[in-house]
GUMAR-893992 format. One record per atom (N, C-alpha, C): y, z, x. Coordinates in steps of 0.1 Angstrom, whole numbers, padded with zeros to 4 digits, always signed. Last residue first. Example, Ala and Ser with C-alpha at 12.3 -4.5 7.8 and 13.67 -1.06 7.14 Angstrom:
<nodes>
-0022+0071+0128-0011+0071+0137+0000+0079+0129-0057+0078+0132-0045+0078+0123-0033+0078+0132
</nodes>
This chain:
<nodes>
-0190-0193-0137-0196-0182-0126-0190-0170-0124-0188-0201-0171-0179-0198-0158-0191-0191-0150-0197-0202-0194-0204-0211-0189-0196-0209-0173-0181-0178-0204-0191-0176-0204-0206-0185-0196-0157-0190-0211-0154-0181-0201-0175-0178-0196-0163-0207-0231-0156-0212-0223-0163-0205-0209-0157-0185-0249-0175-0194-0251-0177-0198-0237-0133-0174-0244-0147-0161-0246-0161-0173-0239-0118-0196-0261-0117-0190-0244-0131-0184-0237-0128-0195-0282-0136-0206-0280-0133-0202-0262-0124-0168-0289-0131-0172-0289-0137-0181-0283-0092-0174-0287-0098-0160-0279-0111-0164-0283-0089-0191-0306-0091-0197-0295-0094-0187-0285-0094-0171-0335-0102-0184-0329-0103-0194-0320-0077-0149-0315-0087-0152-0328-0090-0167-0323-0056-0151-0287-0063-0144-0300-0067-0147-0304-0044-0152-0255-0050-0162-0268-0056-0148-0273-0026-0151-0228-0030-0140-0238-0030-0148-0249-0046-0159-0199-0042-0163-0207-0041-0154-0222-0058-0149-0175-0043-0147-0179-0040-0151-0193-0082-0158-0178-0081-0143-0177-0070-0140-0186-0078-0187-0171-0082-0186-0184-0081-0169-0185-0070-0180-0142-0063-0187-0149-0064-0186-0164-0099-0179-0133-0082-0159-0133-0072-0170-0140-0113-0196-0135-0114-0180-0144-0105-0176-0145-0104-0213-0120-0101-0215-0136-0099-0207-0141-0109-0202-0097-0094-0201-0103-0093-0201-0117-0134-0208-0102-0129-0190-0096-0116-0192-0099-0142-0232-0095-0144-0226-0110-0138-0211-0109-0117-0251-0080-0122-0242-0076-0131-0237-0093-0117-0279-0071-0112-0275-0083-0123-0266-0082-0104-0289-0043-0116-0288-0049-0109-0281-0064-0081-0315-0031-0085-0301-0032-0095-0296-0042-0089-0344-0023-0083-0334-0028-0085-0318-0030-0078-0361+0010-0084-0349+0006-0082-0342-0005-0072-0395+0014-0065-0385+0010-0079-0376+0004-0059-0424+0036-0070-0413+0031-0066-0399+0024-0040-0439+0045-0036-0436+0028-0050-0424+0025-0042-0444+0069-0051-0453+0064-0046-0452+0050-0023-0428+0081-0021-0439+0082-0030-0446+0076-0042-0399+0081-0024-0400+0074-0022-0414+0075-0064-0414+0091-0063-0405+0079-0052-0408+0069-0052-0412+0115-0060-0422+0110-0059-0419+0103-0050-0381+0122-0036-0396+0122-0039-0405+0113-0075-0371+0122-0063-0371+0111-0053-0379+0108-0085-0383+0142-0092-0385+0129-0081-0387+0121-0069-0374+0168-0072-0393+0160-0075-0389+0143-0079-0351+0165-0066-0351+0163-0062-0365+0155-0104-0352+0169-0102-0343+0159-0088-0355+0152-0101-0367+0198-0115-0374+0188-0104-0369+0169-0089-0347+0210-0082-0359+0210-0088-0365+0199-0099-0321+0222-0099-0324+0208-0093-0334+0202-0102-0323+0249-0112-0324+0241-0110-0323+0229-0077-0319+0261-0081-0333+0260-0093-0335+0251-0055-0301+0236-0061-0302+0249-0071-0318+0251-0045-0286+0213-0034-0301+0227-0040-0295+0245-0051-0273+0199-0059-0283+0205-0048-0292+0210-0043-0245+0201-0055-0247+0205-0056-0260+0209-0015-0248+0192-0017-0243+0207-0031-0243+0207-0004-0262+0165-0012-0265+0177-0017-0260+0189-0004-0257+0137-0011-0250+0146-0016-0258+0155+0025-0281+0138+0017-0270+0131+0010-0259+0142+0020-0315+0144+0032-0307+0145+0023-0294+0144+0016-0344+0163+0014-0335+0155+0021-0322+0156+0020-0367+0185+0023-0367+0173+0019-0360+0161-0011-0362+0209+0001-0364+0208+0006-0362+0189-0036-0351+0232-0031-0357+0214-0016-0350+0214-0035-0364+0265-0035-0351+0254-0029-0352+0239-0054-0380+0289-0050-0381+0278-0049-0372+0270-0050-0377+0323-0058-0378+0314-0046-0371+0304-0048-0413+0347-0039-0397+0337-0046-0400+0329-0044-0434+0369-0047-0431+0366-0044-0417+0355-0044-0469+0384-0035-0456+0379-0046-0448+0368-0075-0485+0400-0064-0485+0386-0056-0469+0390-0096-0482+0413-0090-0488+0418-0076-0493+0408-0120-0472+0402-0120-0486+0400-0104-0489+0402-0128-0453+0422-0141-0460+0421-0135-0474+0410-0109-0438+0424-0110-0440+0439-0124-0454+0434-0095-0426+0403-0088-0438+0413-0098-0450+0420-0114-0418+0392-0113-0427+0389-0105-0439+0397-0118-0395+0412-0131-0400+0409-0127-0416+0403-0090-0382+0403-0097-0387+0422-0103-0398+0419-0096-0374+0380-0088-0387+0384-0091-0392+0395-0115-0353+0387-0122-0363+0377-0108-0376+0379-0114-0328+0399-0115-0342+0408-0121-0355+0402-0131-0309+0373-0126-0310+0382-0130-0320+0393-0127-0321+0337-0137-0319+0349-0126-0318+0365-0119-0329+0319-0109-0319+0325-0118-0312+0337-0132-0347+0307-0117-0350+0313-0114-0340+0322-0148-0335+0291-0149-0343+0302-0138-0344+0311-0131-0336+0266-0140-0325+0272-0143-0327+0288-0113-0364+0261-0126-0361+0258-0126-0346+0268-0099-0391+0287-0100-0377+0277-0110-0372+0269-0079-0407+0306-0094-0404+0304-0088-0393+0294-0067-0443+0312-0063-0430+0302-0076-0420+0301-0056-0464+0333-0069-0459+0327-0063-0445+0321-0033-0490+0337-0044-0481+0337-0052-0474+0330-0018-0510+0325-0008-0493+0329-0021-0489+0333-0025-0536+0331-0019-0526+0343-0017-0512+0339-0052-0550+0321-0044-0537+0318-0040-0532+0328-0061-0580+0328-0049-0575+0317-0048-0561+0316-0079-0571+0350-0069-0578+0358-0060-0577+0341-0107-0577+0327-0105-0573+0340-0093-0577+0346-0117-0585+0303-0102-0585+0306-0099-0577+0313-0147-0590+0304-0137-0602+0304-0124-0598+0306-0164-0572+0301-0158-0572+0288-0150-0587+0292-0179-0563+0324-0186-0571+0315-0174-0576+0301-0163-0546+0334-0165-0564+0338-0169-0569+0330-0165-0522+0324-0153-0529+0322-0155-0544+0324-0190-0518+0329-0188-0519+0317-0171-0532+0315-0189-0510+0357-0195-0519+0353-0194-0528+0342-0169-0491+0354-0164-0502+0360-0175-0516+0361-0185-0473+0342-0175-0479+0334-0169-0485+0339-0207-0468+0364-0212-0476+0352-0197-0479+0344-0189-0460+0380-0194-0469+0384-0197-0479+0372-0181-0431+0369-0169-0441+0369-0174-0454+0372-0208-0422+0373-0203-0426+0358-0191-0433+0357-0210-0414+0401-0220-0424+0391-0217-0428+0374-0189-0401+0409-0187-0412+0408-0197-0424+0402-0197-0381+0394-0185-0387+0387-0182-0398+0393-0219-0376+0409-0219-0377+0393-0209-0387+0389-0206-0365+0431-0214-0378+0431-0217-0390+0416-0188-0346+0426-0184-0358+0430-0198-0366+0430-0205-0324+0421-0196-0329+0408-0191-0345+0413-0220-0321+0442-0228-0317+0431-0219-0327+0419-0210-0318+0471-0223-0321+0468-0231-0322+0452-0182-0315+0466-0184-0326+0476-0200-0328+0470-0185-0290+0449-0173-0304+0445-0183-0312+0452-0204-0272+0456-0203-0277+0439-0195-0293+0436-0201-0271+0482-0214-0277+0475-0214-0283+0464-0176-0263+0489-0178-0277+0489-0190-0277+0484-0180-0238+0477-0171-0246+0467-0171-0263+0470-0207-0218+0471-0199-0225+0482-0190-0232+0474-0208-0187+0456-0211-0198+0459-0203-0209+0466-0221-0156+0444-0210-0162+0450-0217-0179+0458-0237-0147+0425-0221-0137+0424-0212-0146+0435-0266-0144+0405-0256-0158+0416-0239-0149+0415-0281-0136+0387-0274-0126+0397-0268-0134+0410-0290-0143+0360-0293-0149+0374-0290-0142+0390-0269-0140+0347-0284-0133+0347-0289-0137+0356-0236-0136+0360-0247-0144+0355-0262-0137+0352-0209-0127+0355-0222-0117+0350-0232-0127+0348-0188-0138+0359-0192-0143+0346-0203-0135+0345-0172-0124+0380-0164-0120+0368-0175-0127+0358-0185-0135+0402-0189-0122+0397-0185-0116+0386-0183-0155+0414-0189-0158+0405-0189-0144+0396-0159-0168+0440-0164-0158+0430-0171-0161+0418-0165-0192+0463-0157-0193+0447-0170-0178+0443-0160-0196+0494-0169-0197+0484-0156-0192+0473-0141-0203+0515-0142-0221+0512-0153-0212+0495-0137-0182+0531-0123-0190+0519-0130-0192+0513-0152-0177+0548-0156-0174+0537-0150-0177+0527-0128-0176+0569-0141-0173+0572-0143-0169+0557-0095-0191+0569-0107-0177+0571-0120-0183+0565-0095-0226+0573-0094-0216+0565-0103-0204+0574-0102-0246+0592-0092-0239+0597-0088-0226+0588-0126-0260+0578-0127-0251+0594-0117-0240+0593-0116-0273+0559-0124-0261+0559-0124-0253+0569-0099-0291+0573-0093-0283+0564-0103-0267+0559-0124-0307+0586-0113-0295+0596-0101-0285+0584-0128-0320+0561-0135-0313+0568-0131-0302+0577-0107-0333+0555-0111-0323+0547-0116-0312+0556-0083-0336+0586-0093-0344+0577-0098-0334+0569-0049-0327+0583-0060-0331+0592-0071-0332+0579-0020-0327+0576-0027-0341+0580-0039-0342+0585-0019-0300+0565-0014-0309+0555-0022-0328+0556-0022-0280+0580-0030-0285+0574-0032-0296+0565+0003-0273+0586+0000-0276+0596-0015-0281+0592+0012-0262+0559+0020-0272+0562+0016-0281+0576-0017-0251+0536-0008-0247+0551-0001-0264+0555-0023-0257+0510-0023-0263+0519-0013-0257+0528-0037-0230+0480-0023-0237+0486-0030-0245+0503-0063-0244+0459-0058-0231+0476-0048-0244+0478-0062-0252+0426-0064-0257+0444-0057-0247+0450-0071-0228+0401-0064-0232+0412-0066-0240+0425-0102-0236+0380-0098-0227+0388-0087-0232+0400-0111-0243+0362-0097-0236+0358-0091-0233+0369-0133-0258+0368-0120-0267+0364-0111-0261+0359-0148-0236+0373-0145-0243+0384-0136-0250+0382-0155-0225+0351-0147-0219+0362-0141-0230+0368-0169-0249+0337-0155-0240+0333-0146-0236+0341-0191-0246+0353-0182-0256+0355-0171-0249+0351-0198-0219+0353-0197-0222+0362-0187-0233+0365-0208-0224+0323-0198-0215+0326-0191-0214+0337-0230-0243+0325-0218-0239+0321-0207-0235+0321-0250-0226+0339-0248-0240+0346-0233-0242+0342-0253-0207+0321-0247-0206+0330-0245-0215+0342-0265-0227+0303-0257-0219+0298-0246-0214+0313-0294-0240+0320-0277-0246+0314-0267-0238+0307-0298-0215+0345-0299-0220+0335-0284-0230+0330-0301-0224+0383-0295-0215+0373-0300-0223+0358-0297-0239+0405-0313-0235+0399-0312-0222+0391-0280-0254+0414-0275-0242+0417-0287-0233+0412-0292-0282+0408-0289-0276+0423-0279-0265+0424-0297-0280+0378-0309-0280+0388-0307-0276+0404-0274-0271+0374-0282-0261+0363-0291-0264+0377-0253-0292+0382-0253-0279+0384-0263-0272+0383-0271-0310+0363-0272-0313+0380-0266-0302+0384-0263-0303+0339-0278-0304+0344-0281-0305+0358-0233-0311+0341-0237-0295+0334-0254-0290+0343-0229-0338+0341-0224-0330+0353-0234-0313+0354-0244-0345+0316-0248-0344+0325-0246-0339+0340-0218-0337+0299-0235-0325+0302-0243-0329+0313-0206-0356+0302-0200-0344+0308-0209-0334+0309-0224-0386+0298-0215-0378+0297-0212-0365+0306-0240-0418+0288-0237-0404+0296-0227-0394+0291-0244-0441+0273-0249-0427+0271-0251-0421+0282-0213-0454+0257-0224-0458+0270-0232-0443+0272-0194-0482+0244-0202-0466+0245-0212-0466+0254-0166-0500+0236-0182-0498+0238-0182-0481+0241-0146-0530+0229-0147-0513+0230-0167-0512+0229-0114-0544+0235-0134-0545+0235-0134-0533+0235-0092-0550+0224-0099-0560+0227-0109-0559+0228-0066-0540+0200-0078-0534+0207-0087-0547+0207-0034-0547+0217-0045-0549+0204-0054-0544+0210-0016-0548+0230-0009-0541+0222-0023-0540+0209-0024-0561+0251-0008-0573+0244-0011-0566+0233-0051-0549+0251-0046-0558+0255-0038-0568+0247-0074-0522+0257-0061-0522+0245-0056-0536+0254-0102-0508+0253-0095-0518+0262-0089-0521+0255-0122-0479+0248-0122-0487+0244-0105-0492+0255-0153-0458+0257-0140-0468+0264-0136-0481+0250-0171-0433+0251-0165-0442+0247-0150-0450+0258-0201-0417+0267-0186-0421+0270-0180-0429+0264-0219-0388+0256-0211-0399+0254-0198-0404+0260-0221-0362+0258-0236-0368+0259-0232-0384+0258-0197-0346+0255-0205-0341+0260-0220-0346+0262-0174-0376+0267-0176-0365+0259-0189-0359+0264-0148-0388+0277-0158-0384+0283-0161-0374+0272-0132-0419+0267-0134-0406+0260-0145-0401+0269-0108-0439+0279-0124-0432+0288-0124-0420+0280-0091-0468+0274-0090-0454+0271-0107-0450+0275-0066-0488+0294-0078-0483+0285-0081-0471+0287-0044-0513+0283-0047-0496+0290-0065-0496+0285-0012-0532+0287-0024-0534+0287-0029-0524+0292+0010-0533+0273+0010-0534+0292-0006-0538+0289+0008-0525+0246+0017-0534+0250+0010-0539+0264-0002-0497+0253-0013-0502+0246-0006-0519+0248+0020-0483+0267+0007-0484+0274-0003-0498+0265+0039-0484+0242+0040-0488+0254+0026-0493+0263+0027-0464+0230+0030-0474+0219+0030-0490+0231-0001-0442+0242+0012-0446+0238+0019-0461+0231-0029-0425+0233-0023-0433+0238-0004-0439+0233-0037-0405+0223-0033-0401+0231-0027-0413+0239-0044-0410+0193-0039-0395+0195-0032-0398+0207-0057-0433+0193-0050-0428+0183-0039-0422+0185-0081-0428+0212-0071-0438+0213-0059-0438+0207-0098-0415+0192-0087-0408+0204-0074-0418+0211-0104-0429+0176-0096-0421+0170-0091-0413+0178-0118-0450+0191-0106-0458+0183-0097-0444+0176-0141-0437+0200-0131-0439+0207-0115-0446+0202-0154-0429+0173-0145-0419+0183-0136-0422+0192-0146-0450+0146-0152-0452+0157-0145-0438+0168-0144-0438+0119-0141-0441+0124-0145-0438+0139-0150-0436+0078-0157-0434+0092-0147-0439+0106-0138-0420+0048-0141-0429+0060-0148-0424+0072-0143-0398+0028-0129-0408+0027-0135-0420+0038-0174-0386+0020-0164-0394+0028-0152-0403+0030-0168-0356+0003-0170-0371+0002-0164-0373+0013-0192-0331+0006-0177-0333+0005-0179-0344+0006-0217-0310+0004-0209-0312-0005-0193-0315-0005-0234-0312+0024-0223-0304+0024-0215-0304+0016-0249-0328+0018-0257-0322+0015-0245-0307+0022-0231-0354+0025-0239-0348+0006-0245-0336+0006-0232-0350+0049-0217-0351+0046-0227-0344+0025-0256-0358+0056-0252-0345+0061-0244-0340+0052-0255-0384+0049-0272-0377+0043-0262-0359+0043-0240-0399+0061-0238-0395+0048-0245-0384+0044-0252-0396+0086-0244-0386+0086-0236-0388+0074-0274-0413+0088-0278-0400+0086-0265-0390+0082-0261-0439+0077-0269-0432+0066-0270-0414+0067-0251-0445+0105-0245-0441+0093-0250-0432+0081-0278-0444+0119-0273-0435+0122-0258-0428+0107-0287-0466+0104-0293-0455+0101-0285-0445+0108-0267-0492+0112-0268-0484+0095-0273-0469+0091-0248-0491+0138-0262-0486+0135-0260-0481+0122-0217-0500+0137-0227-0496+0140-0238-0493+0134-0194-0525+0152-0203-0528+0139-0216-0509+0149-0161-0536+0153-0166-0530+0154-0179-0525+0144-0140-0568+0160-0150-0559+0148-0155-0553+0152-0108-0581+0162-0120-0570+0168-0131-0565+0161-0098-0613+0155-0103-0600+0152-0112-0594+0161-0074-0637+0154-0086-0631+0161-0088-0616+0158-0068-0664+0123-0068-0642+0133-0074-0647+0142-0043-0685+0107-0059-0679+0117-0054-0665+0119-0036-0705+0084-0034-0690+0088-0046-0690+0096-0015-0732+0077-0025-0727+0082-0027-0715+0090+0011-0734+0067+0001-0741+0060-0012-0735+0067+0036-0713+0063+0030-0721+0069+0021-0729+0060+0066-0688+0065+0059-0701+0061+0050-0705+0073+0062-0652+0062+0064-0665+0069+0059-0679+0064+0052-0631+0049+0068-0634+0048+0068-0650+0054+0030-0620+0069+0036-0615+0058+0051-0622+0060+0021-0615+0099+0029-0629+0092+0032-0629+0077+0024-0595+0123+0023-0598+0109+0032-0613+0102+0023-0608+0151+0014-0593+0148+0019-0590+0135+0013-0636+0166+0019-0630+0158+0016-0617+0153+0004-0653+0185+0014-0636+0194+0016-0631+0178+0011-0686+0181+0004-0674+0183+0015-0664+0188+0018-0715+0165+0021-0706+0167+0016-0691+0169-0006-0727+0148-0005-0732+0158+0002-0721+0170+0002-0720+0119+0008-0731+0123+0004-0735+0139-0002-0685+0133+0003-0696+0117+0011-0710+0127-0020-0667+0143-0015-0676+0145-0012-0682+0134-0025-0630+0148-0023-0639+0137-0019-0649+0145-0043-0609+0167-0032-0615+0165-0031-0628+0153-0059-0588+0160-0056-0585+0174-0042-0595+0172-0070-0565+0134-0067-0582+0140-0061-0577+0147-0105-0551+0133-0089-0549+0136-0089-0560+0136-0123-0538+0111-0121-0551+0113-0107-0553+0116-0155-0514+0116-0139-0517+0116-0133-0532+0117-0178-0512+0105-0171-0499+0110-0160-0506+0111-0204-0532+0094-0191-0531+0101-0185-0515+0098-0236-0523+0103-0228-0522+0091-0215-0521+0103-0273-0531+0109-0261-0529+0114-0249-0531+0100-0295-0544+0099-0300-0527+0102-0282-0525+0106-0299-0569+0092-0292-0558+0084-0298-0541+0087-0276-0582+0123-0287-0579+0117-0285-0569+0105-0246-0607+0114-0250-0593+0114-0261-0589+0109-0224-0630+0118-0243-0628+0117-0248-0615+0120-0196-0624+0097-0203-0629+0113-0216-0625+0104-0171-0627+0081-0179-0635+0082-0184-0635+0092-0143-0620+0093-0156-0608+0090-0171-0613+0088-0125-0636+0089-0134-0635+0105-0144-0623+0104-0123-0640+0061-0129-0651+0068-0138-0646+0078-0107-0615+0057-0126-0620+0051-0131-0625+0060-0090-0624+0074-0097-0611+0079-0107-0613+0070-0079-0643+0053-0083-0647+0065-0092-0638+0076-0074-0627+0028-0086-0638+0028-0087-0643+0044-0054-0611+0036-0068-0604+0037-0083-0613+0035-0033-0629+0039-0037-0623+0049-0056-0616+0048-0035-0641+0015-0036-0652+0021-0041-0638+0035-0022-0613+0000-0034-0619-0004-0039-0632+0006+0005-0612+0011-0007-0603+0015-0020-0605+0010+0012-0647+0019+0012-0635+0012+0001-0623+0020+0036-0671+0031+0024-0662+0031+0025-0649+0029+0061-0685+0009+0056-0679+0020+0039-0671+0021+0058-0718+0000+0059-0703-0003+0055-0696+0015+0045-0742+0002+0056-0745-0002+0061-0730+0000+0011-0735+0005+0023-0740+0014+0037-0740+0015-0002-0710-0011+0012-0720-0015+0015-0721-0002-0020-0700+0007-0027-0706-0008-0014-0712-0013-0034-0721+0041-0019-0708+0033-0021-0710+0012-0068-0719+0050-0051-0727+0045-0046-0717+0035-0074-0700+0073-0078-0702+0059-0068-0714+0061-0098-0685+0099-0092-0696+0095-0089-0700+0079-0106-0661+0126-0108-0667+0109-0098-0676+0109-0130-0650+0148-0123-0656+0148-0121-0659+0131-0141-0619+0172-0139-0631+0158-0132-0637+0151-0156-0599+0193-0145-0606+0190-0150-0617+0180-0176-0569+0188-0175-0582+0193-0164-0590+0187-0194-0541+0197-0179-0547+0194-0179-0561+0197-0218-0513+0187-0214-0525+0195-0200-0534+0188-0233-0483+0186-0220-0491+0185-0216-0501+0196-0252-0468+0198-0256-0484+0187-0245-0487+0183-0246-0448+0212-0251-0461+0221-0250-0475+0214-0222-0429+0198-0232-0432+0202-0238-0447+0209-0201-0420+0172-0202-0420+0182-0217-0422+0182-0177-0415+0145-0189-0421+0145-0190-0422+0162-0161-0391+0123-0164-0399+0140-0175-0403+0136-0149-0388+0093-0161-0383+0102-0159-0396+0111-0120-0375+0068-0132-0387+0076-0138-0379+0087-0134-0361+0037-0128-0360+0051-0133-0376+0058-0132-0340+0005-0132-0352+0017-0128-0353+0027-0122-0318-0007-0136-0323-0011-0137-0337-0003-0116-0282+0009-0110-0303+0001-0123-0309+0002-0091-0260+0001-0104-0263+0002-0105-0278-0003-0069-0243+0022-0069-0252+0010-0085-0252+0011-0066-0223+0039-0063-0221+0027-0061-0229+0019-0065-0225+0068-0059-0238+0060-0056-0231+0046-0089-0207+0071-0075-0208+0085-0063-0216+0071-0105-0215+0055-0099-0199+0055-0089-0203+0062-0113-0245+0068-0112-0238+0051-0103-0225+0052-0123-0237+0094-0109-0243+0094-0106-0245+0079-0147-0228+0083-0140-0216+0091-0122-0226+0091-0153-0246+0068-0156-0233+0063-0148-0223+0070-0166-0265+0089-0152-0264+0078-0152-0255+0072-0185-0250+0107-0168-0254+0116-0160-0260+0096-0205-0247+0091-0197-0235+0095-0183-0238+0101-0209-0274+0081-0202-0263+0074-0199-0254+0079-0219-0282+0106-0209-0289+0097-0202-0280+0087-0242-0265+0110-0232-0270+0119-0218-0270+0115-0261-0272+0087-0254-0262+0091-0247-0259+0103-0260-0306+0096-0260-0300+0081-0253-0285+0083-0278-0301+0117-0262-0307+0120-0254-0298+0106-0299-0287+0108-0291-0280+0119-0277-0283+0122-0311-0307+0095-0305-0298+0088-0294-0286+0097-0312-0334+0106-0300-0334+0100-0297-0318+0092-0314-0340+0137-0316-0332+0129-0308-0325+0118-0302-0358+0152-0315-0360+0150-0321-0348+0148-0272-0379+0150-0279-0365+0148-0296-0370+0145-0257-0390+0181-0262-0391+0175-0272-0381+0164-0244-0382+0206-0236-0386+0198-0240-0392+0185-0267-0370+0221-0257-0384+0223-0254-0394+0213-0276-0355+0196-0279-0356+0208-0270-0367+0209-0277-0329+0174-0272-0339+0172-0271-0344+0191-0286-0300+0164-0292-0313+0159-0284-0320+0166-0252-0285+0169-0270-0281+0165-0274-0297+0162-0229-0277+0185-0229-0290+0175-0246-0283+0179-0201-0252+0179-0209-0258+0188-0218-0262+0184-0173-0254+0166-0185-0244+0165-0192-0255+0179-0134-0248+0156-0147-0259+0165-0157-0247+0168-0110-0258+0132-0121-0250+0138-0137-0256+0147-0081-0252+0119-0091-0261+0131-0102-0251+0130-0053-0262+0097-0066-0250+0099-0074-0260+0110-0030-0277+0099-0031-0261+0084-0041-0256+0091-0006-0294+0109-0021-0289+0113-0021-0275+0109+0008-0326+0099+0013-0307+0102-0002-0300+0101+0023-0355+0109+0008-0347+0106+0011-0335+0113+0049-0371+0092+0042-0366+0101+0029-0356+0102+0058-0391+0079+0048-0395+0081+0041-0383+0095+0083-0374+0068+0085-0379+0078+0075-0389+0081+0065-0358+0043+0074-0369+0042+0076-0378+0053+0039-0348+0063+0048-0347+0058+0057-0360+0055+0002-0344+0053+0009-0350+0058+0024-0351+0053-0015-0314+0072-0011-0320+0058-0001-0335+0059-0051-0308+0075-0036-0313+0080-0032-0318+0068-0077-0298+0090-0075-0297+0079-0057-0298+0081-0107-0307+0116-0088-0301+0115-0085-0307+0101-0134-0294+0130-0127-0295+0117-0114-0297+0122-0159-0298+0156-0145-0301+0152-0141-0307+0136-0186-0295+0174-0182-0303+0158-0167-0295+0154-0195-0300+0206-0193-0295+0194-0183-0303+0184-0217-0324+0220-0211-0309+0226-0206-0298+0213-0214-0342+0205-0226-0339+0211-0222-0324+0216-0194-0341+0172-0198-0346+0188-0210-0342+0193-0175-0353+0145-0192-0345+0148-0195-0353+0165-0147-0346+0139-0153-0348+0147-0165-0343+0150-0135-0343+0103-0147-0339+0113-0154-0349+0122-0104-0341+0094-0113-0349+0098-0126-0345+0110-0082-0344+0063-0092-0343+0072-0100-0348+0080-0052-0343+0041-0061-0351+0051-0071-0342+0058-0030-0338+0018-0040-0334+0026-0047-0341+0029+0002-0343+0009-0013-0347+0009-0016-0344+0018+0028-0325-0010+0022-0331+0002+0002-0334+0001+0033-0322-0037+0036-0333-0031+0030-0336-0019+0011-0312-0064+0015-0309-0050+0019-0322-0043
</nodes>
């Protein structure tokens, strides 16, 4: 089969995401099967139960399996959570022929080089981007394959996480019976999907909001500069609904939903300049509540204020989590290098007055992020919460990762069935057919 098959299970806090893709001549990614369940075991971004994750994991590939009609014995898998940490590094070789150009062997001994760090052994690298080559002195370079010099440097991004958390989600991946082509950081595989070729040039960063997890990672002069995680997320909007609407989190849930589907009321043109507050006033009597009654809560909540949920419940949150990632951002050093702004995506995203929230608390442009450069079954996920999925695959199709297809023993059968043999290889068929399921 000429085309190759890729995968990739986004294991989240909220839910676990299959997409089974093929990749075409063009280099393009054609989307055969998806499927998203909702994640058992697994707490900010972390699993801490690996047999719940374990049956998790199979029901969402198993279900994007039948959609796809291929069956594949590998995938890559997201890595997310608090114990991913990032730090900058530097390498240095001399060119192996001066007289010659530099080779792809001189390149990968220089990325050894900057891999070389002090790393406790509870921690394992996850990724070793170069941000830019210098030959000779000469910087900005983004491949020096081909060029003369005598002296090669990098700076590299390394991304290193938690061994045990790795371990657990080999532990899952074996006991689902599929190999890991790879791992890749969540926010480096939405970054992937939704960011532009352009934006990442200017300088951008990316705000995965996920459902117990924020990934950010900070693209600067087209390289990834710092990237981190931070343990909040979109559930926590979910809990502060649950406690100040004093409903359960299921229907704490559902509520949000509504509320981030739900239409802004058209602005009367005489209401266009006056303050929020008098914007309420001037509405009929009872505008301002939001129907509850189409979700059948158990609770028997049928109607609710709309400034309570926004002004008193979702805005505060959001600005206590835009705070901590403007915290975050300082801390990294390249405060003032990304003009194009902030890119948000993740589940999260689509929280209602969630750009507001970013404008207004770090003072950047602002748009949330929708996976981009795929072709196929897409009308489910060209949305912001499946950006994690969509990265995987790209990544995937760009890394050379490759899914094979399982070697079903149920084909072999109807293959050996067909076969019209007689006498002493109708036998050894027969012996053959006998060690079959």
């Amino acid at each position: 089969m000429s085309k190759r098959i890729v995968a990739g299970i986004d294991v989240g806090t909220a839910k676990i995401t299959t997409i089974i893709a093929g990749v075409l001549e063009e280099g393009l990614v054609n989307v055969l099967g998806v499927s998203s369940v909702n994640s058992r075991g697994i707490r900010k971004g972390q699993i801490v139960d690996i047999e719940e994750a374990t049956s998790a994991i199979i029901e969402s590939l198993e279900a994007a399996e039948r959609m796809a009609g291929y069956s594949i014995s590998g995938a890559f898998f997201s890595v997310g959570g608090a114990h991913i940490i990032s730090q900058n590094s530097h390498g240095v070789v001399a060119v192996a022929e001066p007289q010659k150009e530099i080779s792809l062997d001189d390149v990968r001994r220089v990325v050894e080089a900057a891999k070389a760090i002090s790393l406790p052994s509870t921690r394992d690298v996850l990724h070793v981007l170069p941000r830019e080559f210098i030959v000779d002195a000469q910087d900005g370079i983004k491949d020096p394959v081909g060029m003369t010099g005598v002296r090669l440097e990098v700076n590299t991004h390394i991304i290193s996480a938690g061994g045990t958390a790795l371990r657990n989600l080999e532990k899952c991946a074996q006991l689902v019976g599929i190999d890991i082509d790879g791992f890749a950081f969540g926010g480096l595989a939405s970054a992937t999907s939704v960011l532009t070729e352009t934006e990442k040039e200017l300088g951008v960063i990316l705000v995965d909001i996920g459902g117990g997890t924020v990934d950010i990672c900070m693209y600067v002069e087209g390289a990834l500069s710092y990237s981190s995680v931070l343990p909040v997320g979109a559930r926590n909007i979910t809990n502060d609904l649950a406690i100040g609407l004093r409903v359960s989190l299921e229907s704490a849930e559902k509520i949000k939903l509504l509320l981030n589907k739900k239409e802004p009321q058209p602005i009367l043109p005489e209401e266009r300049n006056l303050e929020p507050e008098k914007k309420h006033k001037t509405r009929e009597d009872g505008s301002d509540d939001i129907d509850l009654s189409s979700l059948h809560l158990p609770e028997g909540l049928t109607k609710v204020s709309r400034k309570t949920l926004v002004d008193g419940i979702v805005r505060p949150r959001l600005n206590e989590i835009f705070t901590m990632i403007g915290l975050e951002l300082k801390r990294s050093n390249f405060v003032g290098l990304t003009p194009a702004g902030i890119v948000i995506t993740g589940g999260g995203a689509e929280t209602m007055g969630i750009i507001e929230a970013a404008k207004r608390n770090l003072a950047m442009p602002a748009r949330v992020g929708i996976p981009t450069n795929i072709t196929g079954l897409i009308d489910e996920i060209t949305s912001p919460s499946y950006a994690t999925a969509v990265g995987l695959v790209l990544y995937a199709a760009k890394s050379g990762g490759k899914s094979r297809e399982k070697v079903s023993f149920n084909k072999i059968t109807k293959m050996v069935e067909k076969l019209p043999i007689g006498g002493v290889a109708g036998k050894l068929v027969d012996l053959v057919k006998s060690f079959l399921p």
